[in-house]
C-alpha positions as CSV (number, residue, x, y, z in Angstrom):
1,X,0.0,0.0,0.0
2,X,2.7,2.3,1.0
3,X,4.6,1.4,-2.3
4,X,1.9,2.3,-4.5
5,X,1.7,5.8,-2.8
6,X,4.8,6.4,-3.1
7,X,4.4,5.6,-6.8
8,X,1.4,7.7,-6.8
9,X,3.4,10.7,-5.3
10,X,6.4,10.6,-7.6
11,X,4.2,10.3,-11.2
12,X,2.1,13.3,-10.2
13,X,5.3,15.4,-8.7
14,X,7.2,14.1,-12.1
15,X,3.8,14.6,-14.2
16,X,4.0,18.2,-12.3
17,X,7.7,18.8,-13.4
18,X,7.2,18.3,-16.8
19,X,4.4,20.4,-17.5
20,X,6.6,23.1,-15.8
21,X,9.1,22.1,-18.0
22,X,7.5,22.6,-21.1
23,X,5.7,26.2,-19.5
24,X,9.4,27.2,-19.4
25,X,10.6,26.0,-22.3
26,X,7.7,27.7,-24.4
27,X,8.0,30.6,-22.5
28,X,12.2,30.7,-23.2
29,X,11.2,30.2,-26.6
30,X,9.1,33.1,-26.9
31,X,11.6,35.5,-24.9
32,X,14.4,34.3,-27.2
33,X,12.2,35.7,-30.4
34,X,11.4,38.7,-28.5
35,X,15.1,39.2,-27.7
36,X,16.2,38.7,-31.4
37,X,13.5,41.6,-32.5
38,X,14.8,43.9,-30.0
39,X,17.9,43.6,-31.2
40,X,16.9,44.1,-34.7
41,X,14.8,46.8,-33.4
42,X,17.7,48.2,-31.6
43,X,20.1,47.8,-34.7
44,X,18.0,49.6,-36.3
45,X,17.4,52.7,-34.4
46,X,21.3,52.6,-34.0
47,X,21.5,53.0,-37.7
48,X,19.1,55.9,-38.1
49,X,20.8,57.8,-35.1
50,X,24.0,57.3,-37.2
51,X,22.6,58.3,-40.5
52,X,21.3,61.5,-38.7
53,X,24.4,62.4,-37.2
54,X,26.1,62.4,-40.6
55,X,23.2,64.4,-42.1
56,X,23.8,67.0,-38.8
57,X,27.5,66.8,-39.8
58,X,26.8,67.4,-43.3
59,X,24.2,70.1,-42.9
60,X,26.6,72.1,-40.4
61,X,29.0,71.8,-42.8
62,X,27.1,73.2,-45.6
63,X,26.2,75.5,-43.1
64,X,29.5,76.9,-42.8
65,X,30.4,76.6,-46.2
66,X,27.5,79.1,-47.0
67,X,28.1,81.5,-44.3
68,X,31.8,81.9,-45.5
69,X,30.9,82.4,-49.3
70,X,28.3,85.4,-47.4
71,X,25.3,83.2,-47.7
72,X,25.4,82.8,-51.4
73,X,24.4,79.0,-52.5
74,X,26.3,79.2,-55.7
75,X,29.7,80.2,-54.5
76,X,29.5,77.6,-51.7
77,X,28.5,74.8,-54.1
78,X,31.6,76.1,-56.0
79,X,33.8,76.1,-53.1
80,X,32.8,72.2,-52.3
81,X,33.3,71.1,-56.0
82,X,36.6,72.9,-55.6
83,X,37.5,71.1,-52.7
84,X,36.0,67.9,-54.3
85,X,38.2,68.2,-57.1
86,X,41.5,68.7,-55.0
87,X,40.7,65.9,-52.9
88,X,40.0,63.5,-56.1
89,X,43.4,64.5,-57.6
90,X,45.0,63.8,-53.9
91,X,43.3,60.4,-54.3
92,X,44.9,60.1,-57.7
93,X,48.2,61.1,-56.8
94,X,48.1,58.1,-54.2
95,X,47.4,55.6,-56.3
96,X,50.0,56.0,-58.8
């Protein structure tokens, strides 16, 4: 009698186990696919903030470009195809 209580006791505690098993298992499965699109998510974002921070740079730039050709868009393009050019024959002058 005691034997079969004991065998009673042990399959539901296993049959008890395993259901938490498989809760934690599904559950670590779904985290893991949450984790991997936060970090795409994240990825992401880290790329935009990049992409702005160049565009700021760029901007500022420009910025000061037109201010020292006395806020005349012409003469600053001018001066960056200028500069352009120099830099291309620097790049040429490299490689030979």
């Amino acid at each position: 009698m005691e034997t079969e209580q004991l065998i009673d006791s042990f399959k539901s505690k296993f049959s008890t186990l395993a259901e938490k098993y498989t809760a934690l298992k599904d559950e670590n499965a779904r985290l893991a696919g949450e984790n991997a699109e936060l970090r795409q998510k994240l990825e992401a974002k880290e790329k935009e903030i990049e992409n702005n921070k160049k565009e700021q740079n760029t901007q500022q730039l420009a910025n000061t470009f037109l201010a020292a050709s006395g806020n005349d868009p012409q003469e600053a393009k001018n001066k960056i195809n200028k500069i352009v050019r120099e830099i291309d024959n620097c790049i040429a002058l490299l490689n030979r």
